[in-house]
C-alpha positions as CSV (number, residue, x, y, z in Angstrom):
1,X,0.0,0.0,0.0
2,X,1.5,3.1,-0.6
3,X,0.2,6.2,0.8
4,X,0.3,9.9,-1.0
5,X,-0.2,13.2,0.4
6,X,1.8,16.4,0.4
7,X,2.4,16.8,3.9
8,X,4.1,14.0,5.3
9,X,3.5,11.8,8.6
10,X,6.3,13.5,10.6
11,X,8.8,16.3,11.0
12,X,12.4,15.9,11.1
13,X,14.3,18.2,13.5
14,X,18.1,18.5,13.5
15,X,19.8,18.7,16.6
16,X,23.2,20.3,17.5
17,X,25.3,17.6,17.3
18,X,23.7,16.7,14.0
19,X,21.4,13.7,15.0
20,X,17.3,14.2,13.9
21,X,14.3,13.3,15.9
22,X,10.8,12.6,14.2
23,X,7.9,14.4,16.0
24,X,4.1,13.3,14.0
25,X,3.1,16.0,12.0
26,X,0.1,18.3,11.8
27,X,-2.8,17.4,10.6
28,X,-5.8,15.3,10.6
29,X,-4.8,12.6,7.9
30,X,-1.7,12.1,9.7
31,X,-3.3,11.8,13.1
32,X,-5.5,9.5,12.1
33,X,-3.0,7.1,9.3
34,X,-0.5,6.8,11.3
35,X,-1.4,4.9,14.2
36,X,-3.6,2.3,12.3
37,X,-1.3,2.0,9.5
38,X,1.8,0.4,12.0
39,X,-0.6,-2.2,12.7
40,X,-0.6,-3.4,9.2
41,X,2.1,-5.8,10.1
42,X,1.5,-8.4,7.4
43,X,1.7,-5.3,4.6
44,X,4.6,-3.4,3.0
45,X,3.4,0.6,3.6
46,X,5.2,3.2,1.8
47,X,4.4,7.0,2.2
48,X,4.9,9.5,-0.2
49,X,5.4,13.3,0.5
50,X,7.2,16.5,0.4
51,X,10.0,17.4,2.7
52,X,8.4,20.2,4.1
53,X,11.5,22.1,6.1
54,X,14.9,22.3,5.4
55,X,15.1,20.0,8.5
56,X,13.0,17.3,6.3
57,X,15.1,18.1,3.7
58,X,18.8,17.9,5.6
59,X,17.2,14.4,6.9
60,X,16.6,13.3,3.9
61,X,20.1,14.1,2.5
62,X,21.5,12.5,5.5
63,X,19.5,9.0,4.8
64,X,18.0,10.1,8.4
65,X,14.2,10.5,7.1
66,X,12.7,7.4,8.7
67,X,9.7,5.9,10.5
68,X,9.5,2.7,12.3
69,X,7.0,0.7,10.4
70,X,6.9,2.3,7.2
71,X,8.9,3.4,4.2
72,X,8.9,6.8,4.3
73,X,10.0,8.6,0.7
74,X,10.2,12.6,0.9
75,X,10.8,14.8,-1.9
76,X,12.8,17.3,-1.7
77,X,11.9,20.0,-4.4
78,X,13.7,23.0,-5.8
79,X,12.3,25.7,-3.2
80,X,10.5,28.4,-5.7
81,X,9.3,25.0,-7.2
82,X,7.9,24.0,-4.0
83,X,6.7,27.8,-3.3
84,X,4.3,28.0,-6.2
85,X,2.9,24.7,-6.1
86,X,2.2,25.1,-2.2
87,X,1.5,28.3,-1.9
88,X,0.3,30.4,-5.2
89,X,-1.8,27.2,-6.2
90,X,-2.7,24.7,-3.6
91,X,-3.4,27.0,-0.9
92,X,-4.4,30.6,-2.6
93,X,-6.2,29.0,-5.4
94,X,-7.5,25.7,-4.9
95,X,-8.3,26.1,-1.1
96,X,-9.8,29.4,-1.7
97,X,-12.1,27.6,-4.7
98,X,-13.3,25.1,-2.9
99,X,-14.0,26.7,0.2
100,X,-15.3,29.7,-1.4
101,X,-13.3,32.6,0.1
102,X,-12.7,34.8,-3.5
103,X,-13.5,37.8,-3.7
104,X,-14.5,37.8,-6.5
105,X,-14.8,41.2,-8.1
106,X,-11.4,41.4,-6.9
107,X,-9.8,38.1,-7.0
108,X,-8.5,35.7,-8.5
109,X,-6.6,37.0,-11.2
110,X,-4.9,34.7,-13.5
111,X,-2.3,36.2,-15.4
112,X,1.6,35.0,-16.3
113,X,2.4,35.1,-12.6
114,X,0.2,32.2,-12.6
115,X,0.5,30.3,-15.3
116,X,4.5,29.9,-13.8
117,X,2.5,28.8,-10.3
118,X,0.6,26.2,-12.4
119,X,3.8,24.7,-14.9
120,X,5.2,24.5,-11.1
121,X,2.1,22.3,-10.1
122,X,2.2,20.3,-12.7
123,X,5.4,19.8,-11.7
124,X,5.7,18.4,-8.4
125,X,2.7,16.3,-9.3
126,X,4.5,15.0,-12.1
127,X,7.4,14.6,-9.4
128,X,5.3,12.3,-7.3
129,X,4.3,10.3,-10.0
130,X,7.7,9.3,-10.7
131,X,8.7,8.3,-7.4
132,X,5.4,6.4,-7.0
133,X,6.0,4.5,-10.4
134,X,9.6,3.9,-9.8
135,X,8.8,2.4,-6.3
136,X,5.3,0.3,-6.3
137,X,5.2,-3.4,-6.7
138,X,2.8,-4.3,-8.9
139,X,-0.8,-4.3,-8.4
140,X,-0.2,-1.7,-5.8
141,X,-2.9,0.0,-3.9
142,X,-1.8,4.0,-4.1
143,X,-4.3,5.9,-1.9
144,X,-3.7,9.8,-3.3
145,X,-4.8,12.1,-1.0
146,X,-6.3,16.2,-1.3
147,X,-6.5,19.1,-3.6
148,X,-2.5,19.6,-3.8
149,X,-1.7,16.3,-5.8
150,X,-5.1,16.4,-8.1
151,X,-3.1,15.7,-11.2
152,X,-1.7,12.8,-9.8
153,X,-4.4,10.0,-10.5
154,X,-4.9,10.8,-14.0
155,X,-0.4,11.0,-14.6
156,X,0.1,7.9,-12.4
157,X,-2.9,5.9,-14.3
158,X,-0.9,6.4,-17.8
159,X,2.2,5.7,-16.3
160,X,1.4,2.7,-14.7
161,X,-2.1,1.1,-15.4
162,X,-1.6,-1.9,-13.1
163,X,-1.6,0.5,-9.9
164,X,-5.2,0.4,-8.5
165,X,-5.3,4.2,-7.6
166,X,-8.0,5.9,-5.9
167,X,-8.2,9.9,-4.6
168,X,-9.3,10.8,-1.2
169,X,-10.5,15.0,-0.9
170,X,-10.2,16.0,2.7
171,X,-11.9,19.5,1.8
172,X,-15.2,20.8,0.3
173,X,-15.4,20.4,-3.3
174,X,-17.0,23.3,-5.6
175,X,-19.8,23.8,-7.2
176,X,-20.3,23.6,-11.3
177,X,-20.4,27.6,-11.2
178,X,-17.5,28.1,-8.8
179,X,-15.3,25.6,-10.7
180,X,-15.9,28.0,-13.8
181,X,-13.4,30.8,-12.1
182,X,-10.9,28.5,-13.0
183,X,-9.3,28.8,-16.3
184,X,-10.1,26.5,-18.7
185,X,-7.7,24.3,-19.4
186,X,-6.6,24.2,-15.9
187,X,-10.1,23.0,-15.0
188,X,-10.3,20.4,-17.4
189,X,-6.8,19.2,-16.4
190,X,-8.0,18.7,-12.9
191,X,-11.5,17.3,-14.6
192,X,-9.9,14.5,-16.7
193,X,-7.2,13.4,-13.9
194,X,-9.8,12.7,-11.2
195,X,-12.8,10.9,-13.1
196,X,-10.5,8.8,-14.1
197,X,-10.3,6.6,-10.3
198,X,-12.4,6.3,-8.0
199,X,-13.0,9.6,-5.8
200,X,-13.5,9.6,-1.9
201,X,-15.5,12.5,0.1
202,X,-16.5,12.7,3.7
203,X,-20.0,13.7,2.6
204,X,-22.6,12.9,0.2
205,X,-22.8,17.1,-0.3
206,X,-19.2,17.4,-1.5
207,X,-19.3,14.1,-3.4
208,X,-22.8,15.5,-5.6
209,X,-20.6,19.0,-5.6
210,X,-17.5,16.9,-7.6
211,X,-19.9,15.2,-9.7
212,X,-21.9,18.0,-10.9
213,X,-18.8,20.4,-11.5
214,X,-17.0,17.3,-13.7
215,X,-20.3,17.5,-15.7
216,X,-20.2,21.1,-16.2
217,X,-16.2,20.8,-17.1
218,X,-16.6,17.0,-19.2
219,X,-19.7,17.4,-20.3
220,X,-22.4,14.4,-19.6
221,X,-20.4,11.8,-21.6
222,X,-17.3,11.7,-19.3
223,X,-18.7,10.9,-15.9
224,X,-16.3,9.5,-12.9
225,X,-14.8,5.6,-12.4
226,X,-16.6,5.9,-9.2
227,X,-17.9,8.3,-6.5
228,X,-17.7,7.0,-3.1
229,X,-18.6,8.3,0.8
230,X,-16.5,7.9,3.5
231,X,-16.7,10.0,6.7
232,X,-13.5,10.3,8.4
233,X,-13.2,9.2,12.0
234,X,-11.9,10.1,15.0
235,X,-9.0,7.6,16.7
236,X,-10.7,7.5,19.9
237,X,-8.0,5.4,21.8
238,X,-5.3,8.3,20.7
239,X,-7.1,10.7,21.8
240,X,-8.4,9.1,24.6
241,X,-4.5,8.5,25.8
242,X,-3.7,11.6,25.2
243,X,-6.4,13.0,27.6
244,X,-4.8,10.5,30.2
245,X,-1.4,11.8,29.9
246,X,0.3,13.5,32.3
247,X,0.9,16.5,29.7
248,X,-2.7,17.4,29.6
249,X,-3.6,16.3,33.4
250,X,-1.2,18.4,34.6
251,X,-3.0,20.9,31.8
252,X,-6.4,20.5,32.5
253,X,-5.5,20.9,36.5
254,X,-3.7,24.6,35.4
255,X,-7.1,25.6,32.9
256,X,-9.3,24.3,36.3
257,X,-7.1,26.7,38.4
258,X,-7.5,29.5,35.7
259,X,-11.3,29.2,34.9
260,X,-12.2,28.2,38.6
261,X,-16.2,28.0,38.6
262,X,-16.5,29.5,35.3
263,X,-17.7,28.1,32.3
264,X,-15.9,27.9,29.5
265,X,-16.5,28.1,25.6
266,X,-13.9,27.0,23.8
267,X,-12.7,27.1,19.8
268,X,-9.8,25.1,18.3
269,X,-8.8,26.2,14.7
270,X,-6.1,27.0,12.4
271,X,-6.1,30.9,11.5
272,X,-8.0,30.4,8.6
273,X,-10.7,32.5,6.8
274,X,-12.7,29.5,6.3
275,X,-12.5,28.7,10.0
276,X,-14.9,32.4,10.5
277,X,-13.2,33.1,14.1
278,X,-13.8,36.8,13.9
279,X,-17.9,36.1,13.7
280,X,-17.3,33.8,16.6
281,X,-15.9,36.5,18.3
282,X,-19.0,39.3,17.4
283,X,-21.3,36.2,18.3
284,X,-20.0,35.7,22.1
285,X,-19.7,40.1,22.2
286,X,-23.6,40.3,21.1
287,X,-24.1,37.3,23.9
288,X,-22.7,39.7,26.5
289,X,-24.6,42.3,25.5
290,X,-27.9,41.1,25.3
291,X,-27.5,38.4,28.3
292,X,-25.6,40.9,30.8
293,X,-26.2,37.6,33.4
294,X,-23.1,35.9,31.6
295,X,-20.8,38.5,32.0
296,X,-17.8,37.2,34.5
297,X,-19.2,33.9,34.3
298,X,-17.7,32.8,31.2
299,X,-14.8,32.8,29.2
300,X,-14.2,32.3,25.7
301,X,-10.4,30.7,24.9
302,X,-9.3,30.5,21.6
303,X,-6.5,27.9,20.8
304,X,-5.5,29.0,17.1
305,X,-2.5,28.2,15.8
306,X,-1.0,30.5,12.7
307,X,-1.2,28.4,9.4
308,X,0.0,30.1,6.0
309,X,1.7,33.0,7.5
310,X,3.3,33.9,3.9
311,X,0.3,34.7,2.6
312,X,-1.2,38.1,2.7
313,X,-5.0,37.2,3.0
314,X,-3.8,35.1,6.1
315,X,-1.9,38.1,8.0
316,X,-4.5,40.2,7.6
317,X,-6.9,37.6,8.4
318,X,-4.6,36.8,12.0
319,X,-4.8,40.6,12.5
320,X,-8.7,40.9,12.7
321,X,-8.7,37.8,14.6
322,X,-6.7,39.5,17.3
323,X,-8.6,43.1,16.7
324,X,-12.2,41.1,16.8
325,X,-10.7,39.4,20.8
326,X,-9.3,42.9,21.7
327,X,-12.6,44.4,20.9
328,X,-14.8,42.3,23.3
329,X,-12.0,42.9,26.3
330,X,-11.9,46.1,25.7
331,X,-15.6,46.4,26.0
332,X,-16.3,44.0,28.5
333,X,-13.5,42.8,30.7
334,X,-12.5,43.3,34.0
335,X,-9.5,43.6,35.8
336,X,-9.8,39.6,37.3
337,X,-11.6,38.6,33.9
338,X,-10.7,38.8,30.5
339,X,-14.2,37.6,28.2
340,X,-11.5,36.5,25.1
341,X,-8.3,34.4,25.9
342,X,-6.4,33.7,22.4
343,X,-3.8,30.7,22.7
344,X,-1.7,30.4,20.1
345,X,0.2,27.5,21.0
346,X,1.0,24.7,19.3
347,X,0.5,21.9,21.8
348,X,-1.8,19.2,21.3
349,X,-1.8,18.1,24.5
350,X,-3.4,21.6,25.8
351,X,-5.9,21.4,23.2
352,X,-7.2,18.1,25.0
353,X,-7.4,19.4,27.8
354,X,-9.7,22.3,26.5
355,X,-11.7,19.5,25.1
356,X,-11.8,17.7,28.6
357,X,-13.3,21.1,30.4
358,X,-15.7,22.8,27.6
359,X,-19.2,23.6,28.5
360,X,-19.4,24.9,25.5
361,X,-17.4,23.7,21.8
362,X,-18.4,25.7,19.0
363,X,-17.4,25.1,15.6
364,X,-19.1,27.4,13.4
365,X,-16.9,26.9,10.0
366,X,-18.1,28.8,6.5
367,X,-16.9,25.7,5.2
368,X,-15.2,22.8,6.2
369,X,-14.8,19.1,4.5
370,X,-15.5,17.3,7.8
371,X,-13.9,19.1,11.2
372,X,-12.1,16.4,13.1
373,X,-12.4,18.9,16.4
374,X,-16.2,18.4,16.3
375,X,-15.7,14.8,16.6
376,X,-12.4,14.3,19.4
377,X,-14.2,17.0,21.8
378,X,-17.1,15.0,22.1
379,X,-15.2,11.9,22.5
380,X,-13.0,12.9,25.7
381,X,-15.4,16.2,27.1
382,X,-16.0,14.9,30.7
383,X,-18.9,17.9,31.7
384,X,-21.7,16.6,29.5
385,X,-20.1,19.9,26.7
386,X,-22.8,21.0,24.3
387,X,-21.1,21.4,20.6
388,X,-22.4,24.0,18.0
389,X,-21.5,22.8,15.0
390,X,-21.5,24.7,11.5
391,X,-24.2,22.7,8.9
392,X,-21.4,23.8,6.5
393,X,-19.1,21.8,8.4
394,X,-19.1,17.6,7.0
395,X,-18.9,16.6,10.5
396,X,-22.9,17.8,10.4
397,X,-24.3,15.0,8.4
398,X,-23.5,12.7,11.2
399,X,-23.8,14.5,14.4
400,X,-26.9,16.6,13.5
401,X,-28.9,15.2,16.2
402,X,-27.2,15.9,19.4
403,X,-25.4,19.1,18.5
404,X,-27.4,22.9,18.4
405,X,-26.9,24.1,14.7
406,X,-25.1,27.7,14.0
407,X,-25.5,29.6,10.7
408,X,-21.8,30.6,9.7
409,X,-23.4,34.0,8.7
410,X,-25.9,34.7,11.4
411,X,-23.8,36.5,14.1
412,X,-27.6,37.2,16.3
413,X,-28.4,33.5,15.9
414,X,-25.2,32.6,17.0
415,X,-25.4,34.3,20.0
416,X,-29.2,32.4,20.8
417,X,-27.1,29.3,20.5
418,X,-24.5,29.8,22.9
419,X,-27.3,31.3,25.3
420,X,-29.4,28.2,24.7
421,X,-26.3,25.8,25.3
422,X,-24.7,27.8,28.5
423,X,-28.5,27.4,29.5
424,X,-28.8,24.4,29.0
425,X,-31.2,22.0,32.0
426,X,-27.9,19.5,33.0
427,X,-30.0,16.6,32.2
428,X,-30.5,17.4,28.4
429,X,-27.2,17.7,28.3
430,X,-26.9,14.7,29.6
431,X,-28.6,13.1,27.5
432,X,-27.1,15.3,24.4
433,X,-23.6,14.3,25.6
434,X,-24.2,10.6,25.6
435,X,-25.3,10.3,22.2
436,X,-22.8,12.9,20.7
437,X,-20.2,10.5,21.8
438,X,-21.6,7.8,20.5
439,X,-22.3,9.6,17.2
440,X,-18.4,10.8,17.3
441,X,-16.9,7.3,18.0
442,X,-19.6,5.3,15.8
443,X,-17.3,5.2,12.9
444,X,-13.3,4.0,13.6
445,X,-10.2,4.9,11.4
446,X,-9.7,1.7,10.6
447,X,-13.5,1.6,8.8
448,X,-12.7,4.5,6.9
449,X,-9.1,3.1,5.8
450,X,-11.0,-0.3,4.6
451,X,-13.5,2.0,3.0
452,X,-10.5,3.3,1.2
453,X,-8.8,0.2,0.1
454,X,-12.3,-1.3,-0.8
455,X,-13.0,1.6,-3.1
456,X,-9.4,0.7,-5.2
457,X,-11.1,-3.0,-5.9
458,X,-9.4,-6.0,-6.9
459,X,-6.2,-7.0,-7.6
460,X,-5.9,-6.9,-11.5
């Protein structure tokens, strides 16, 4: 089996005397793969990625870039290569598309600069392609995975047909009309690499999204090998452990000490526009105002850590973030309470321990392919936490029935819902609790990874 995704399943970190450590890397795919893939004893596994850092990338030249249990391959690409392909495409075009942040009288605008962005996509896709072909056994299953290796299943099924391929999209998909900003040819190269394996989303919305904008792109008479569903799942024993560590005892004892008999709401994000944490923000303010009863009884911490810090949209975007939190203090706090705590951290274990102690998770995403953080709360919350949970998040199709709907857009019914859930009679919550747990842990990684394997059929 040999798994494909740009970011790989750890980060490589040089130390002074020139040895490297492996730490597990961000991200949900990783969080979720790695664990269940060590168990595949009886299986050769080989990753495929891009060394990320110039640690990954010193590792790498040192023959250091290894993982117990699986054969991990890293490129290491030419760094304005790697630049354009990450940044100019992947992330400020084909996130934005899919997760419909354009501007659109404004942006995109597809000129020269990006054409030289795109030639550099093509590129490392082709790059992976070549280390995939050079590398598989035949009859290989090759799992492909997200928007920044899109060309790869249609290249890797030329170069070798024997490989039985299939491509996993961890975000929304767009629409027919949205997938029309694109340029032409750069649609239709996307188009005719995907329908040509089978194609994995987390809901049935995203899946009917890809189908209807390969229509618009194909036409009627090029439809996909196959469409498939597959919710992603929560590793409930990880995160479970990781609850029962001593990292986040010892920080769920320091948030007890902090928060005393407070309650707490709580938000766990990347800084992303798509995450919406400034509306969050004017939600909980209007709360305040219109509920003066939960003024110094609650706080709202924000764990965010910065993501795509080199691109403009996402400094400005961390800049309103911080403005929207400084705004609510400034209007309501007190000198022993401050309403809006931002914790921008990077430590995983903390972020459990936020998940332990919510009364209140909210998750109220513009757009979001599933949300892995609407899931783990749930799992290890031990205060019967209410979630409100984004219907534009994928996570919703599953947990719709124990969690209180918020409307990304509706900053006065926002507020209702966290009024409603900090209101909340303790035995509907209960009650809510119980079965959002059971909801979150209904489906297990290794479900989702057979739903994977399934989807690439047969060996030829």
């Amino acid at each position: 089996m040999i798994i494909v995704t740009n970011r790989g399943p750890a980060r490589f970190t040089r130390a002074p005397d020139g040895s490297f450590s492996a730490q597990r890397g961000a991200g949900g795919i990783v969080g979720v793969l790695g664990p269940n893939l060590s168990a595949e004893k009886d299986e050769r596994i080989q990753w495929v990625a891009t060394a990320m850092t110039d640690d990954d990338c010193a590792a790498v030249a040192a023959g250091k870039a290894e993982l117990p249990g699986v054969d991990l391959e890293l490129l290491v690409l030419e760094p304005r290569v790697h630049r354009l392909h990450y940044d100019v495409i992947s992330n400020a075009t084909l996130w934005f598309l899919h997760h419909g942040l354009f501007d659109l009288p404004r942006r995109p605008r597809f000129d020269h600069r990006f054409r030289d962005a795109w030639d550099a996509y093509v590129t490392v896709n082709r790059a992976f392609v070549e280390r995939i072909a050079d590398s598989a056994s035949p009859g290989d299953v090759a799992l492909v995975h997200d928007y920044q290796l899109s060309l790869v299943p249609g290249l890797l099924t030329k170069t070798r047909p024997d490989l039985r391929i299939v491509h996993f999209t961890h975000t929304p998909f767009c629409g027919p009309n949205s997938i029309r900003v694109l340029p032409d040819d750069v649609a239709h190269d996307i188009a005719r690499s995907m329908v040509q394996v089978p194609c994995g989303f987390h809901t049935s919305r995203w899946a009917s999204a890809f189908e209807a904008s390969m229509t618009a792109v194909l036409g009627h008479d090029h439809r996909p090998t196959r469409v498939f569903v597959s919710p992603f799942a929560a590793d409930a024993g990880d995160v479970l452990e990781t609850r029962d560590s001593t990292a986040t005892r010892d920080a769920i004892v320091e948030l007890e000490n902090h928060l005393g008999d407070r309650k707490l709401i709580l938000r766990s994000d990347r800084i992303d526009p798509s995450k919406n944490i400034v509306r969050g923000f004017l939600a909980f303010d209007l709360l305040l105002r219109e509920h003066p009863e939960w003024r110094e009884r609650v706080v709202f911490v924000a764990m965010l850590n910065p993501s795509r810090e080199s691109l403009p949209e996402y400094q400005a975007y961390r800049q309103e973030v911080e403005q929207a939190a400084a705004m609510v203090n400034e209007r309501w706090g007190r000198a022993d309470w401050t309403p809006v705590e931002l914790d921008l951290r990077d430590d995983f274990p903390r972020a459990v321990a936020g998940y332990a102690r919510y009364d209140v998770l909210l998750v109220n995403s513009l757009k979001d392919g599933l949300n892995l953080v609407a899931k783990e709360g749930p799992i290890v919350n031990q205060r019967h936490g209410v979630v409100c949970l984004s219907p534009e998040a994928g996570a919703f199709d599953e947990l719709r029935e124990a969690v209180l709907a918020v409307h990304p857009y509706d900053v006065d019914q926002n507020a209702r819902a966290l009024h409603d859930a900090l209101s909340m009679p303790s035995d509907v919550r209960r009650e809510r609790a119980t079965r959002l747990r059971e909801l979150a842990s209904a489906r297990t990684p290794a479900m989702w990874l057979g739903d994977l394997v399934d989807a690439a059929g047969p060996r030829r």
